[in-house]
Biopython code that builds the backbone (N, CA, C, O; Angstrom):
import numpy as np
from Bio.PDB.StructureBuilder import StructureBuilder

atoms = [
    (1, "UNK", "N", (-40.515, -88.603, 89.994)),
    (1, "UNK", "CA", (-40.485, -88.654, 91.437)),
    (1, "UNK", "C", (-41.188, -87.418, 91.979)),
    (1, "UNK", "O", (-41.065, -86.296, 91.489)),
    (2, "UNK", "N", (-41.777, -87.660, 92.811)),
    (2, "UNK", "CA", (-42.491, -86.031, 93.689)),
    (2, "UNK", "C", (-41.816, -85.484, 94.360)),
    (2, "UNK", "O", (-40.790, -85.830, 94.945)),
    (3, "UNK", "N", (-42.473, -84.376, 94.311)),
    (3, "UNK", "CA", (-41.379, -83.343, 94.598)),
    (3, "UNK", "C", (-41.489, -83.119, 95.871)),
    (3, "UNK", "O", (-40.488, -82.797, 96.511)),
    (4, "UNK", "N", (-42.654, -83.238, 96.442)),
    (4, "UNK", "CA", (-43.390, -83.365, 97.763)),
    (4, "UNK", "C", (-42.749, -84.471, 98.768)),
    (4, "UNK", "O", (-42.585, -85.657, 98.479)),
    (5, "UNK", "N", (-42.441, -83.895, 99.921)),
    (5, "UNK", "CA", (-41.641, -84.717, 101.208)),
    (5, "UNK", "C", (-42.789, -85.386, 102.169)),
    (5, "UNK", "O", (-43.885, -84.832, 102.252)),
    (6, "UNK", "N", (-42.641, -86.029, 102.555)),
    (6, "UNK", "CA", (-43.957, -86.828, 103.200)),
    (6, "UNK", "C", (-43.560, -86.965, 104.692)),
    (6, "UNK", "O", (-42.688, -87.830, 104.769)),
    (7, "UNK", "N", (-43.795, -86.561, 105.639)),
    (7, "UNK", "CA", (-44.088, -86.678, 106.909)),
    (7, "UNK", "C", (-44.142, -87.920, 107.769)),
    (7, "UNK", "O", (-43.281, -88.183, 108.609)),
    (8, "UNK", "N", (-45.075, -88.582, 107.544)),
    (8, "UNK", "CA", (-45.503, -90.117, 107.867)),
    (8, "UNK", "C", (-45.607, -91.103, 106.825)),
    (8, "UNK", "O", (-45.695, -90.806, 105.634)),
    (9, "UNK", "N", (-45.600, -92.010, 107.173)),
    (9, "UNK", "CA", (-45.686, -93.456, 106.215)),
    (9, "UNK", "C", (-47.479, -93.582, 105.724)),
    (9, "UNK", "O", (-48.054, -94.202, 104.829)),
    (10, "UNK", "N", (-47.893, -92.753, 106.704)),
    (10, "UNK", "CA", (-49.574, -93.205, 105.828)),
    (10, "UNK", "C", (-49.504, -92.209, 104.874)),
    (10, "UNK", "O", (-50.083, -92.613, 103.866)),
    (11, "UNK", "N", (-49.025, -90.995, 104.709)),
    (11, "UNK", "CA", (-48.896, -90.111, 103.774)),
    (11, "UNK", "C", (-48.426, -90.331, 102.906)),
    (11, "UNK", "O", (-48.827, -89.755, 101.894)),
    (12, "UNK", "N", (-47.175, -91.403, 102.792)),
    (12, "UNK", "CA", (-45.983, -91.845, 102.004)),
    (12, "UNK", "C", (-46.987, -92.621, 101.354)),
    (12, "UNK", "O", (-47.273, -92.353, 100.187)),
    (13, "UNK", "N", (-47.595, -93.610, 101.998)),
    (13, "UNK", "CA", (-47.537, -95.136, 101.091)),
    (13, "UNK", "C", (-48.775, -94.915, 100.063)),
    (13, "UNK", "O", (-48.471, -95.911, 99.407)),
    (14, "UNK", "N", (-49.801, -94.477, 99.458)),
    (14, "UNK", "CA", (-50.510, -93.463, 98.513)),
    (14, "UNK", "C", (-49.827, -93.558, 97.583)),
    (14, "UNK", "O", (-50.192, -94.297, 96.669)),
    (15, "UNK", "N", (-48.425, -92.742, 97.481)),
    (15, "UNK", "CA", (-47.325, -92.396, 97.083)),
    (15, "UNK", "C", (-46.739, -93.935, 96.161)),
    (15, "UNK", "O", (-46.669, -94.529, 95.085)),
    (16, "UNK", "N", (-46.515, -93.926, 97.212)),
    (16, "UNK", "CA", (-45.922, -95.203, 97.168)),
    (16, "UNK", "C", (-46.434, -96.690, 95.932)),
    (16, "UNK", "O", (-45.668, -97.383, 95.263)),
    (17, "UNK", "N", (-48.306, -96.780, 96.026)),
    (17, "UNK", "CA", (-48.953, -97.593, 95.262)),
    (17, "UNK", "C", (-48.697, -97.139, 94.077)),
    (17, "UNK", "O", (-48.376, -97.868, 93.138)),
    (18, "UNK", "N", (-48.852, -95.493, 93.990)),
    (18, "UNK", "CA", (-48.800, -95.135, 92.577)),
    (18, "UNK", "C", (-47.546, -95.437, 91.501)),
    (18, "UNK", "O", (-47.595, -95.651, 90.290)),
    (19, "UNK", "N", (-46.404, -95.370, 92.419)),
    (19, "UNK", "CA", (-45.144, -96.120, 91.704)),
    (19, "UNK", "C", (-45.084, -97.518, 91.416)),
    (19, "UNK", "O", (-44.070, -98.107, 91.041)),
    (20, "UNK", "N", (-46.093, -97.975, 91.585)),
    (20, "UNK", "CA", (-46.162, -99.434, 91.149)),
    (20, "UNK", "C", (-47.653, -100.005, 90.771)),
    (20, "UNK", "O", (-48.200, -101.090, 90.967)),
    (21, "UNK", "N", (-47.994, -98.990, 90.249)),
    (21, "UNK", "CA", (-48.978, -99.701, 89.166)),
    (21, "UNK", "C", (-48.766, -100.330, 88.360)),
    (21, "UNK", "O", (-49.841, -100.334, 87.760)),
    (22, "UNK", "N", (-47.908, -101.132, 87.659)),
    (22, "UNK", "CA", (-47.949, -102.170, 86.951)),
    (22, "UNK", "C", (-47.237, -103.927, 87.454)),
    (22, "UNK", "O", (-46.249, -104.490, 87.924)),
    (23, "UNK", "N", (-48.766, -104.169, 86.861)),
    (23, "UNK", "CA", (-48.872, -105.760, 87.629)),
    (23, "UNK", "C", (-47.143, -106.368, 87.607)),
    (23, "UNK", "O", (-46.957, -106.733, 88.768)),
    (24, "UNK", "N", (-46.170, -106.557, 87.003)),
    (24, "UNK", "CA", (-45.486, -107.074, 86.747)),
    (24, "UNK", "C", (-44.177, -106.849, 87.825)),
    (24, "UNK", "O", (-43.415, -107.683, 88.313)),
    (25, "UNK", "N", (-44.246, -105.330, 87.989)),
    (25, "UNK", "CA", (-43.440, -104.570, 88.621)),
    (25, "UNK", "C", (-43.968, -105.130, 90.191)),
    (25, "UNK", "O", (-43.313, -105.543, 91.149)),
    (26, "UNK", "N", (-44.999, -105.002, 90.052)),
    (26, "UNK", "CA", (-45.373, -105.725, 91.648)),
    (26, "UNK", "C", (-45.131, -106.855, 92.383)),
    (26, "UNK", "O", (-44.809, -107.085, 93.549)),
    (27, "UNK", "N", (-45.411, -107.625, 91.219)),
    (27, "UNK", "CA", (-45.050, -109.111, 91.382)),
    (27, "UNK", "C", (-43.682, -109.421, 91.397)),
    (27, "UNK", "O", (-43.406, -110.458, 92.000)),
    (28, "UNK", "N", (-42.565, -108.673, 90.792)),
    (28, "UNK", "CA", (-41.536, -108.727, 91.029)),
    (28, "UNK", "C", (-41.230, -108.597, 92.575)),
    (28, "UNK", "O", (-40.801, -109.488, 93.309)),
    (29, "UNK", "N", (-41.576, -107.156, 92.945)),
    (29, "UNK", "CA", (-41.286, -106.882, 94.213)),
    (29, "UNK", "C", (-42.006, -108.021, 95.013)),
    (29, "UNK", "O", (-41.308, -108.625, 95.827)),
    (30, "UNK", "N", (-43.071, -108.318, 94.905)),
    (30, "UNK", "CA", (-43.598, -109.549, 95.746)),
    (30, "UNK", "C", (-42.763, -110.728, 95.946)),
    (30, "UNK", "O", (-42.621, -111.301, 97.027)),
    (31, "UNK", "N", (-42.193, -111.074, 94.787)),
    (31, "UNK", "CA", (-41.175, -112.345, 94.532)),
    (31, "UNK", "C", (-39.593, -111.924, 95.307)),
    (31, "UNK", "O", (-38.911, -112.878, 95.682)),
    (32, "UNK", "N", (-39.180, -110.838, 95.475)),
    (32, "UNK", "CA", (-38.093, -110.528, 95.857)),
    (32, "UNK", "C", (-38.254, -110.236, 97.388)),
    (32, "UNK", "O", (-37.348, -110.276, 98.220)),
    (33, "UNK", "N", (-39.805, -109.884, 97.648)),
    (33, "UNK", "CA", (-39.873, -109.343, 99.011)),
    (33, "UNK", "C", (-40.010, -110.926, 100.302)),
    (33, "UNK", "O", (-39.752, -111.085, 101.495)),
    (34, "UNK", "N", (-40.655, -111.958, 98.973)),
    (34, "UNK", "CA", (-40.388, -113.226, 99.610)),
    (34, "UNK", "C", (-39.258, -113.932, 99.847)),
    (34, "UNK", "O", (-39.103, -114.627, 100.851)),
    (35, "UNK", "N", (-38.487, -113.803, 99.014)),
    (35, "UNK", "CA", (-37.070, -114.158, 98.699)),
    (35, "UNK", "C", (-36.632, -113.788, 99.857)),
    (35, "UNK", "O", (-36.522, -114.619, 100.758)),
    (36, "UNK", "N", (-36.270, -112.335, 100.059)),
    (36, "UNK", "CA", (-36.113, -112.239, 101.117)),
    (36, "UNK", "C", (-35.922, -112.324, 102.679)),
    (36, "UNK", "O", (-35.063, -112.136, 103.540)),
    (37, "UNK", "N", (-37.626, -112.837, 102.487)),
    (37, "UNK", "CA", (-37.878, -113.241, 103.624)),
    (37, "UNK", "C", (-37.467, -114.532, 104.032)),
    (37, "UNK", "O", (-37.454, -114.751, 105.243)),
    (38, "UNK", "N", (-37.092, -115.528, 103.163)),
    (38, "UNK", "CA", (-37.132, -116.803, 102.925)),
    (38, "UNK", "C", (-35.319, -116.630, 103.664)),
    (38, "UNK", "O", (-34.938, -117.360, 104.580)),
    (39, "UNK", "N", (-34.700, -115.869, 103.219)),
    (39, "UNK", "CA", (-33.449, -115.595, 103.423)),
    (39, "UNK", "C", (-33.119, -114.847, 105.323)),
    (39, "UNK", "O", (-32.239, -115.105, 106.144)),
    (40, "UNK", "N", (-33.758, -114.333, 105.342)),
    (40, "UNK", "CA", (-34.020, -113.888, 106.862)),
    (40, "UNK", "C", (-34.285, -115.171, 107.844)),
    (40, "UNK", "O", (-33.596, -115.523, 108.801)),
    (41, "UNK", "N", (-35.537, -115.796, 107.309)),
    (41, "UNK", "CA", (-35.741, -117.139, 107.804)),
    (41, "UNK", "C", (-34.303, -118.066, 108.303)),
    (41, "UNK", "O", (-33.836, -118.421, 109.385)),
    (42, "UNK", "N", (-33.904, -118.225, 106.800)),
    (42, "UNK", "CA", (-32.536, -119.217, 106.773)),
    (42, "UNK", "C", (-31.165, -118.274, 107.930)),
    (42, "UNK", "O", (-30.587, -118.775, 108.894)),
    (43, "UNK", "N", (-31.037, -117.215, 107.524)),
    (43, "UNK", "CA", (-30.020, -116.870, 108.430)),
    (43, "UNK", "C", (-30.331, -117.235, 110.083)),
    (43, "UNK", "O", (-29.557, -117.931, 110.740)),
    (44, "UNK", "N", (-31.562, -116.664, 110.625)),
    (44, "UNK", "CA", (-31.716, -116.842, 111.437)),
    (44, "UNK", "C", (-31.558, -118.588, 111.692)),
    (44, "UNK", "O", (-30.865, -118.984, 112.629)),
    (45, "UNK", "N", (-32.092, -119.331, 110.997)),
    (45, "UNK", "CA", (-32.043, -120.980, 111.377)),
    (45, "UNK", "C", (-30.479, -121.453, 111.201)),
    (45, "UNK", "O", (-30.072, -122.336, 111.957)),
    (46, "UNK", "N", (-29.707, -120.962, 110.350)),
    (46, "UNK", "CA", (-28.615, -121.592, 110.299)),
    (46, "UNK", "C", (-27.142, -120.808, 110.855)),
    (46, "UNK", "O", (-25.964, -121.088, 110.634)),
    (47, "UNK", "N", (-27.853, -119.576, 111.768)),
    (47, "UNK", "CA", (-27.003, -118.391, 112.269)),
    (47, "UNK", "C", (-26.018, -118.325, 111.382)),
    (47, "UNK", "O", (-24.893, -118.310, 111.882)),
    (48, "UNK", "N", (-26.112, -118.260, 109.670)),
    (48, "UNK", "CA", (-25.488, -117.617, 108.831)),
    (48, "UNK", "C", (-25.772, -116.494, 108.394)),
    (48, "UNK", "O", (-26.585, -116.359, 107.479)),
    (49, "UNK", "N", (-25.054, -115.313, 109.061)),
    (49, "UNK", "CA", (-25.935, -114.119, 108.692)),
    (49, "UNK", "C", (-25.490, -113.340, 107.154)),
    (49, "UNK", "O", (-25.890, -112.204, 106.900)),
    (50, "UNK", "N", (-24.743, -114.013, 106.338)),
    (50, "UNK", "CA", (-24.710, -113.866, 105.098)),
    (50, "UNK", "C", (-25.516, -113.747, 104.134)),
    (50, "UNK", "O", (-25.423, -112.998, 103.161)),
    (51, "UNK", "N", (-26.763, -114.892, 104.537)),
    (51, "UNK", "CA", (-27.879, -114.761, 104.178)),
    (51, "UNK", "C", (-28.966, -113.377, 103.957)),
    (51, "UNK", "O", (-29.857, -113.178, 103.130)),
    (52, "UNK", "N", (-28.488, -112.629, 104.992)),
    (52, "UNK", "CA", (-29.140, -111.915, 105.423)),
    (52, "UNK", "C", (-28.480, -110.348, 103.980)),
    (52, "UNK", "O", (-29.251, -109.487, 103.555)),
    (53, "UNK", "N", (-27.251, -110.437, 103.648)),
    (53, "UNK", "CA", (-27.031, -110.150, 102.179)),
    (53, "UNK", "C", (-27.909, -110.234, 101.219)),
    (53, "UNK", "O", (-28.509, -109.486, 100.448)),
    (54, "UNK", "N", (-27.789, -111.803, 101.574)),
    (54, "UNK", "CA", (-28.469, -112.148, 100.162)),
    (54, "UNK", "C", (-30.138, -112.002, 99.910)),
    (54, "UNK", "O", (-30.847, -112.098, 98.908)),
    (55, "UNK", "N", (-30.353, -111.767, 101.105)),
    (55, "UNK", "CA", (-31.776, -111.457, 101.306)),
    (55, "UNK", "C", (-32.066, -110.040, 100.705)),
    (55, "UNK", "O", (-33.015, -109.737, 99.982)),
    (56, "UNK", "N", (-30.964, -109.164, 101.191)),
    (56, "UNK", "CA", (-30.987, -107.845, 100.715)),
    (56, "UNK", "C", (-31.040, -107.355, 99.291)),
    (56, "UNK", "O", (-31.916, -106.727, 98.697)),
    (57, "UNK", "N", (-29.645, -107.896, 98.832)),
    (57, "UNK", "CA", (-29.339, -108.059, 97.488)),
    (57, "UNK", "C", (-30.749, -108.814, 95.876)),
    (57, "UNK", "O", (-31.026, -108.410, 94.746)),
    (58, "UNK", "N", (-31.117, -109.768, 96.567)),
    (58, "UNK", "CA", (-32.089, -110.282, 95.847)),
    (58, "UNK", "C", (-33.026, -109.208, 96.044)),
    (58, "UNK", "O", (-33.193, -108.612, 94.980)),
    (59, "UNK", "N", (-33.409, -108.936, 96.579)),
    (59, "UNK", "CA", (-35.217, -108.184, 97.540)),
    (59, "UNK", "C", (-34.931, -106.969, 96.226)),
    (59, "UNK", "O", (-35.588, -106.919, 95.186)),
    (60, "UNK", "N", (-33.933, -106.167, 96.549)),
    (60, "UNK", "CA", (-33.652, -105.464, 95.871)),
    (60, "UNK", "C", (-33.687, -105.095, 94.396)),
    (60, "UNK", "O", (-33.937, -104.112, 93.698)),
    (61, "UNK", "N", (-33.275, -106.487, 94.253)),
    (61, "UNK", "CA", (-32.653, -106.493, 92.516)),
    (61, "UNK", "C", (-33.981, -106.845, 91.524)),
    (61, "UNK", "O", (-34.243, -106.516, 90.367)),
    (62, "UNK", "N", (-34.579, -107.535, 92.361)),
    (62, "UNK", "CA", (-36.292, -107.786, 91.950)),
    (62, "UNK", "C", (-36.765, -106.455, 91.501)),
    (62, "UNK", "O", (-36.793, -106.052, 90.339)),
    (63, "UNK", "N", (-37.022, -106.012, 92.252)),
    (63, "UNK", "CA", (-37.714, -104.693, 92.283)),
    (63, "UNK", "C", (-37.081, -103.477, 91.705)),
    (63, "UNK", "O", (-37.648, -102.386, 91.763)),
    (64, "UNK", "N", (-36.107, -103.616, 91.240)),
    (64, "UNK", "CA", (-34.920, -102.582, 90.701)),
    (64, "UNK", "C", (-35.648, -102.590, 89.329)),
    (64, "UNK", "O", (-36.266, -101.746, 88.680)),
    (65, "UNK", "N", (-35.228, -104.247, 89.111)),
    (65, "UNK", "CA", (-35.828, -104.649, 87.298)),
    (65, "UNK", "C", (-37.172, -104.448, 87.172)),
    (65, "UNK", "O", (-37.617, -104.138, 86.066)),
    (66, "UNK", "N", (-37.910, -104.572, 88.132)),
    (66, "UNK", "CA", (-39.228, -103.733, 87.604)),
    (66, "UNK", "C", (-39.297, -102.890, 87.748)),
    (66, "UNK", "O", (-40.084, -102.625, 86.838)),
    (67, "UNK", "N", (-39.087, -101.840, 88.298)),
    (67, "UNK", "CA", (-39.115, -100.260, 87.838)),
    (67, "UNK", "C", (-38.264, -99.800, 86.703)),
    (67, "UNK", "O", (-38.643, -98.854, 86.014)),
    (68, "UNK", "N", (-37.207, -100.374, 86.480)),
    (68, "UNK", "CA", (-36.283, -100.516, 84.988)),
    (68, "UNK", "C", (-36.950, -100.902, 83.984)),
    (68, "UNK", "O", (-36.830, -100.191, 82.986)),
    (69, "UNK", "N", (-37.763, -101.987, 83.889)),
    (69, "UNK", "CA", (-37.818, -102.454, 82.621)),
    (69, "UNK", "C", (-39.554, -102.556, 82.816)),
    (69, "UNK", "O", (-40.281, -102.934, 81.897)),
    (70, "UNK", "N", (-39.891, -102.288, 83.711)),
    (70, "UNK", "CA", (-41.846, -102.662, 83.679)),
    (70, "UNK", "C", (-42.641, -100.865, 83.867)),
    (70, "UNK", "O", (-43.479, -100.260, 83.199)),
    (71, "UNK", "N", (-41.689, -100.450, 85.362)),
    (71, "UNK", "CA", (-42.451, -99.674, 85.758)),
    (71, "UNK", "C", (-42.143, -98.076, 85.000)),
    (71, "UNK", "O", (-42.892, -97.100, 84.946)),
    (72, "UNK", "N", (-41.202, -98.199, 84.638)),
    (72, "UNK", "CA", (-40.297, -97.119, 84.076)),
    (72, "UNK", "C", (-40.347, -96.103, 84.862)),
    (72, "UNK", "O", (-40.995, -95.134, 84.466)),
    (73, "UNK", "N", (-39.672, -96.035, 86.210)),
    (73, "UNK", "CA", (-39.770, -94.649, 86.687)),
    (73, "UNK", "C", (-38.158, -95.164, 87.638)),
    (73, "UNK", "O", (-37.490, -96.141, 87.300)),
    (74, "UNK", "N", (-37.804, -94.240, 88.841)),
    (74, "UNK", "CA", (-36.684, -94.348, 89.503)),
    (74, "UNK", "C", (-37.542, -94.544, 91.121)),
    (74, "UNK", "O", (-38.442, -93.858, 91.606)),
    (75, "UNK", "N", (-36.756, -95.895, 91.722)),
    (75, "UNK", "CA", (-37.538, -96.750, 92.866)),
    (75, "UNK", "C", (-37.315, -95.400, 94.336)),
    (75, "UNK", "O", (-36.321, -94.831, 94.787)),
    (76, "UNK", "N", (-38.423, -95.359, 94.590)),
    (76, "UNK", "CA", (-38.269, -94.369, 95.621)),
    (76, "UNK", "C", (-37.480, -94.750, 96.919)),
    (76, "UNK", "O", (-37.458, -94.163, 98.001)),
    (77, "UNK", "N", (-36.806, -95.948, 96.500)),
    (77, "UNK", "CA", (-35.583, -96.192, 97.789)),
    (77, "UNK", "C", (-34.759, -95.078, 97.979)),
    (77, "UNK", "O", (-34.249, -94.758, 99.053)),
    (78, "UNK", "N", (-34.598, -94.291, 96.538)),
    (78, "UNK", "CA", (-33.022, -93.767, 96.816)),
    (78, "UNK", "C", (-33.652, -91.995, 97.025)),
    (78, "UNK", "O", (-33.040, -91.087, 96.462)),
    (79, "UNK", "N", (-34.446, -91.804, 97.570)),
    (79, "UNK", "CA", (-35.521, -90.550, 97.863)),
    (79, "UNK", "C", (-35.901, -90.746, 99.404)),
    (79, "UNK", "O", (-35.781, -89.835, 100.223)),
    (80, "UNK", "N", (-36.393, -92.082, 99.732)),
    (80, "UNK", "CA", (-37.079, -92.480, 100.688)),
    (80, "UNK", "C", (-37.046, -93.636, 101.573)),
    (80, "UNK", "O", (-38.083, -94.174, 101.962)),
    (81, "UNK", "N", (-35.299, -94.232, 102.066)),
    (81, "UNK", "CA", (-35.214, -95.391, 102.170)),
    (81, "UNK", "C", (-36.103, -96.221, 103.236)),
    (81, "UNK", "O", (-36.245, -97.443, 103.181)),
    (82, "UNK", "N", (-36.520, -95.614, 103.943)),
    (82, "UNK", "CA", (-37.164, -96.254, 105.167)),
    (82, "UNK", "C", (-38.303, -96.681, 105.074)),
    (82, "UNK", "O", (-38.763, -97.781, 105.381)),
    (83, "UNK", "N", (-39.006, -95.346, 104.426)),
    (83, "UNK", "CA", (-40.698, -95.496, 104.088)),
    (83, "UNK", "C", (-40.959, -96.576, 102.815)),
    (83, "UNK", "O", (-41.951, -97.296, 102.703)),
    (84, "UNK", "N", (-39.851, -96.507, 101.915)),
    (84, "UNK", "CA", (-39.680, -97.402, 100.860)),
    (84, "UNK", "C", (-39.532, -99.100, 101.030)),
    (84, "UNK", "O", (-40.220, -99.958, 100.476)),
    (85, "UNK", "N", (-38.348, -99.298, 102.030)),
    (85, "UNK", "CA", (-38.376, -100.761, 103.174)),
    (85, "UNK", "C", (-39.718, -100.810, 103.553)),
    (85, "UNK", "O", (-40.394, -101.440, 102.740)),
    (86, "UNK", "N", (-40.347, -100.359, 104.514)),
    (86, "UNK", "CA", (-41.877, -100.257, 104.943)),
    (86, "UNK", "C", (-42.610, -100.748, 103.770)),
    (86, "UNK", "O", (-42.878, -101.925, 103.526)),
    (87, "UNK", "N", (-42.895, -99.746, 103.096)),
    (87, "UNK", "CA", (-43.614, -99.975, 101.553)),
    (87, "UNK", "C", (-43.983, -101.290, 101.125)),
    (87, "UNK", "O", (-45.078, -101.791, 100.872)),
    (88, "UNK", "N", (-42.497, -101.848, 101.099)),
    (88, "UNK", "CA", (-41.955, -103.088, 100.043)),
    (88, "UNK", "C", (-43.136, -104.494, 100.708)),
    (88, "UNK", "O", (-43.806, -105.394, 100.201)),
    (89, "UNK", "N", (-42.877, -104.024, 101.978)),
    (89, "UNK", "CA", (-43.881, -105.174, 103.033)),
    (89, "UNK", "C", (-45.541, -104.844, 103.739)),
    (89, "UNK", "O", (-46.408, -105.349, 104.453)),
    (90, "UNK", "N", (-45.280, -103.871, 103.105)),
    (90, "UNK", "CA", (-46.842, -103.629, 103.428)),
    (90, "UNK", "C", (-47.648, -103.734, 102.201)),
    (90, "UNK", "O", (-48.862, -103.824, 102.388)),
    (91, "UNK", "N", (-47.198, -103.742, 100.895)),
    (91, "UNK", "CA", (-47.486, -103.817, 99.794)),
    (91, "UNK", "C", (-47.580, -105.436, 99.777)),
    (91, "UNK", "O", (-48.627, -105.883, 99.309)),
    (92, "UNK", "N", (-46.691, -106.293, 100.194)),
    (92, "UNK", "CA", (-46.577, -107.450, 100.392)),
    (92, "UNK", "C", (-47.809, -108.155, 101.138)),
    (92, "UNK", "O", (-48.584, -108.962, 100.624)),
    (93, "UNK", "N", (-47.824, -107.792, 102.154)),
    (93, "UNK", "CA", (-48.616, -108.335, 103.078)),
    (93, "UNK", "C", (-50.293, -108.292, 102.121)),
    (93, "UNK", "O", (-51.051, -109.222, 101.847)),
    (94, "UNK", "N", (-50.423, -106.425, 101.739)),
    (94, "UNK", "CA", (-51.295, -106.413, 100.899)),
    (94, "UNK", "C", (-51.648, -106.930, 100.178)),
    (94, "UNK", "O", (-52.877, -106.967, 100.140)),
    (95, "UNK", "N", (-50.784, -107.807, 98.939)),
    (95, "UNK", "CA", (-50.919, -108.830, 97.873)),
    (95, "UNK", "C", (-51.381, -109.992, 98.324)),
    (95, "UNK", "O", (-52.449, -110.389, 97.857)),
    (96, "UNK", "N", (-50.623, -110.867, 99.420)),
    (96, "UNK", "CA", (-51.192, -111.786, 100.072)),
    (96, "UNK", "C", (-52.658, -111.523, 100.552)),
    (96, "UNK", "O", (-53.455, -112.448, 100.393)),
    (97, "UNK", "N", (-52.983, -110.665, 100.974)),
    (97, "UNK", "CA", (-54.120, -110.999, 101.713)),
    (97, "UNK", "C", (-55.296, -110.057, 100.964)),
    (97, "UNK", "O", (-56.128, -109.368, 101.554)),
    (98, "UNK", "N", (-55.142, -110.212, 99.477)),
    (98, "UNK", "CA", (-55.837, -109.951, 98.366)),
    (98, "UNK", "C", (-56.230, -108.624, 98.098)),
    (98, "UNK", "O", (-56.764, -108.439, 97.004)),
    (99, "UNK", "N", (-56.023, -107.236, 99.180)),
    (99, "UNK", "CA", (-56.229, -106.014, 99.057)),
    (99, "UNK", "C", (-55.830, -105.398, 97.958)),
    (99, "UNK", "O", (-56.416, -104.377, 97.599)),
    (100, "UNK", "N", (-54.438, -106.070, 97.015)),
    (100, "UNK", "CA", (-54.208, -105.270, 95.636)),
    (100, "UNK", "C", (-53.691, -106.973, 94.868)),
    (100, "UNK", "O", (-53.019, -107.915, 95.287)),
    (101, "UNK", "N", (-54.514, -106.650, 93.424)),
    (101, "UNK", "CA", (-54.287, -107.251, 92.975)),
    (101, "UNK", "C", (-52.715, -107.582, 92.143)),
    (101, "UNK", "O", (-51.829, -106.967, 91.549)),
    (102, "UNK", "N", (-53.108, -109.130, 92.604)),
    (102, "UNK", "CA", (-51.696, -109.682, 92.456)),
    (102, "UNK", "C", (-50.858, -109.803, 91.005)),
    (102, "UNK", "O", (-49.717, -110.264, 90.987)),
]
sb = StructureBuilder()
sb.init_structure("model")
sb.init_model(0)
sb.init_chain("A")
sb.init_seg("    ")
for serial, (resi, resn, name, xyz) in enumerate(atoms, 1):
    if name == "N":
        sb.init_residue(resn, " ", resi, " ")
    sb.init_atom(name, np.array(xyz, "f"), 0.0, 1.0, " ", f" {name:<3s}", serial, name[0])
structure = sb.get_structure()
């Protein structure tokens, strides 16, 4: 983890790619960051906001196991929770719309 505190999110997210250089680890987070979303979706449509757990819980657990078992390092959530949330979907958006490979 760096030791270095980051200011802004454009400073952060640099940071941020480098903890997830490996394809697998990404795609996890991609798969969990959809999940997610898929779960946000549903709460909102079925005003079950439980969902909105499970949205959390999954998003999470994706991306946990790839830095555990792919990326081998410790997920800069628990350093950086905000810029890290941010991250998770801008990295996302990124994959979709082909800027880092998927």
């Amino acid at each position: 983890m760096s030791a270095q505190r980051y200011a802004t999110f454009t400073d952060f997210y640099p940071f941020y790619l480098s903890e997830h250089s490996d394809r697998t680890c990404r795609r996890l987070h991609f798969a969990g960051t959809s999940i997610g979303l898929a779960c946000l979706i549903t709460a909102l449509a079925t005003q079950n906001f439980w969902w909105l757990l499970a949205g959390l819980v999954s998003g999470y657990a994706f991306a946990w196991v790839g830095h555990y078992f792919f990326e081998h390092n410790r997920p800069a959530t628990f350093s950086y929770p905000f810029y890290s949330f941010l991250g998770d979907w801008v990295m996302w958006k990124d994959m979709l719309s082909g800027r880092i490979r998927f």
